[in-house]
C-alpha positions as CSV (number, residue, x, y, z in Angstrom):
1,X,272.4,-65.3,129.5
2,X,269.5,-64.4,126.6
3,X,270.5,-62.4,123.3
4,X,268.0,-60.1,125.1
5,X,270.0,-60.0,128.5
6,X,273.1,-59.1,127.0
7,X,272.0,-56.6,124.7
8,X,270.5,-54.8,127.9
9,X,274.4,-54.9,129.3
10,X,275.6,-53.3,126.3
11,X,273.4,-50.5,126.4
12,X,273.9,-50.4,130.4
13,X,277.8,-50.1,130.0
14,X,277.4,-47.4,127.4
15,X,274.9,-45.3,129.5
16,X,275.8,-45.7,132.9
17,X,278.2,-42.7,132.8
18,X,281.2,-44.8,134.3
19,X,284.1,-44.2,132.1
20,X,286.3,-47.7,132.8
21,X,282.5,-49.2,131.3
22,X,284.0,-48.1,127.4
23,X,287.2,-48.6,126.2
24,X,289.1,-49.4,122.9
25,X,290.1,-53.0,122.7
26,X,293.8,-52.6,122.7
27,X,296.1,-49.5,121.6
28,X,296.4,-51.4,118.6
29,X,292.9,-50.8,117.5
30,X,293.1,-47.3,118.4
31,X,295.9,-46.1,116.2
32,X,294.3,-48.2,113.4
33,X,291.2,-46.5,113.7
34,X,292.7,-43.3,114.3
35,X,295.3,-43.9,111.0
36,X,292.8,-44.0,108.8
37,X,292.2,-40.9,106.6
38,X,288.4,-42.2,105.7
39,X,287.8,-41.3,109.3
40,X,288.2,-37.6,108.8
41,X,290.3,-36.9,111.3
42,X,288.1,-38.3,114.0
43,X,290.1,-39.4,116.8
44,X,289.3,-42.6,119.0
45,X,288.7,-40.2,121.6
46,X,286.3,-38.1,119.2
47,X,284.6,-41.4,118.4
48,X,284.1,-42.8,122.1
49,X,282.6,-39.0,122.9
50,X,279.9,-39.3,120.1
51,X,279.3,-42.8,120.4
52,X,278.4,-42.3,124.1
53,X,276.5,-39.1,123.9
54,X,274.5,-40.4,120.8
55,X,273.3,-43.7,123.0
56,X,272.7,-41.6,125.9
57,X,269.6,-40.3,123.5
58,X,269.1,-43.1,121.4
59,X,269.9,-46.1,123.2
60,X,267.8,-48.4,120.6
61,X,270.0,-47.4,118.1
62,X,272.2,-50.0,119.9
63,X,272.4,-53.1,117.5
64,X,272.8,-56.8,118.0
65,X,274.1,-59.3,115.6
66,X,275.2,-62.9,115.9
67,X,279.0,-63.3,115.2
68,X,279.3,-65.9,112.0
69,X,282.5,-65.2,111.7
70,X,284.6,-68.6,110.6
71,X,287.1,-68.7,113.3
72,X,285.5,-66.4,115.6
73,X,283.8,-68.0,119.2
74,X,280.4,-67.9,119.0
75,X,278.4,-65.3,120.5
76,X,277.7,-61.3,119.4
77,X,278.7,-58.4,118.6
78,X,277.2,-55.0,118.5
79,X,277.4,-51.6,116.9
80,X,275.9,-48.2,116.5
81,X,275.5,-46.1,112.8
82,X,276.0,-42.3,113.8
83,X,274.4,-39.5,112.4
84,X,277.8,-37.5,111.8
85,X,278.0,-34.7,109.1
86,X,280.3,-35.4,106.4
87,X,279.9,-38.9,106.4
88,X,277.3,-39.5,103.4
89,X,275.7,-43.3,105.2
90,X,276.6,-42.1,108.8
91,X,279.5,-43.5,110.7
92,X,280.1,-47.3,112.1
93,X,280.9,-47.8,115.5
94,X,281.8,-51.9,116.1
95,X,281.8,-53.2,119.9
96,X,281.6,-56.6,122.0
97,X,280.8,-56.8,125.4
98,X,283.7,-57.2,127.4
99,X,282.5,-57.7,130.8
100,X,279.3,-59.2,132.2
101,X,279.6,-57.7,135.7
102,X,275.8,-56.4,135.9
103,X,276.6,-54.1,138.0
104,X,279.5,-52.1,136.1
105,X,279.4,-54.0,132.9
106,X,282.0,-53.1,130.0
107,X,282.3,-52.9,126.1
108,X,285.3,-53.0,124.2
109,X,285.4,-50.6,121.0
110,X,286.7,-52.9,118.1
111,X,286.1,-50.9,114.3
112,X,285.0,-47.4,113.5
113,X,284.8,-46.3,110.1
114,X,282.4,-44.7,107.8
115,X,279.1,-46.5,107.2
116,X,279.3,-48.8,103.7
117,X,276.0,-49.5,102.0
């Protein structure tokens, strides 16, 4: 599959409207994201909702970047900067895609935390 092809997957799974198509990667990464306090009191929940109504609008706003990670398998990763009030850079939404299914592909939420410039 092209950088291109799955990019279009990504942005599929996160407009199609199905909601098994986005999910946090484990319950683990929920209750990190939702301990921590730089979040604002954002809940995974909150995040999921904003994230998915933002890319309904702005589905360019969908980025791609090439994991480089030592360690980490090869491939990419993808995320989305929110517009949110009270967060000075916006907020960082981190996601991989999780299934290739073209029909109902599916990402898997990884890191959400304020933007860092």
């Amino acid at each position: 599959m092209t950088p291109d092809e799955e990019l279009a997957l990504v942005r599929k799974a996160l407009t199609c409207g199905v909601n098994g198509c986005v999910l946090w990667k484990d319950d683990r990464t929920a209750l990190r994201v939702r301990s921590d306090s730089a979040n604002q009191g954002l809940t995974p929940v909150d995040i999921k909702s904003l994230l998915l109504e933002f890319v309904k609008e702005h589905p360019e706003a969908v980025k791609q970047r090439r994991e480089q990670s030592p360690g980490q398998p090869m491939g990419f990763w993808y995320f989305v900067v929110l517009p949110l009030d009270g967060f000075r850079h916006g907020f960082f939404v981190k996601f991989i895609l999780s299934d290739e299914d073209p029909e109902y592909p599916c990402v898997a939420l990884v890191n959400a935390h304020p933007e860092r410039r």
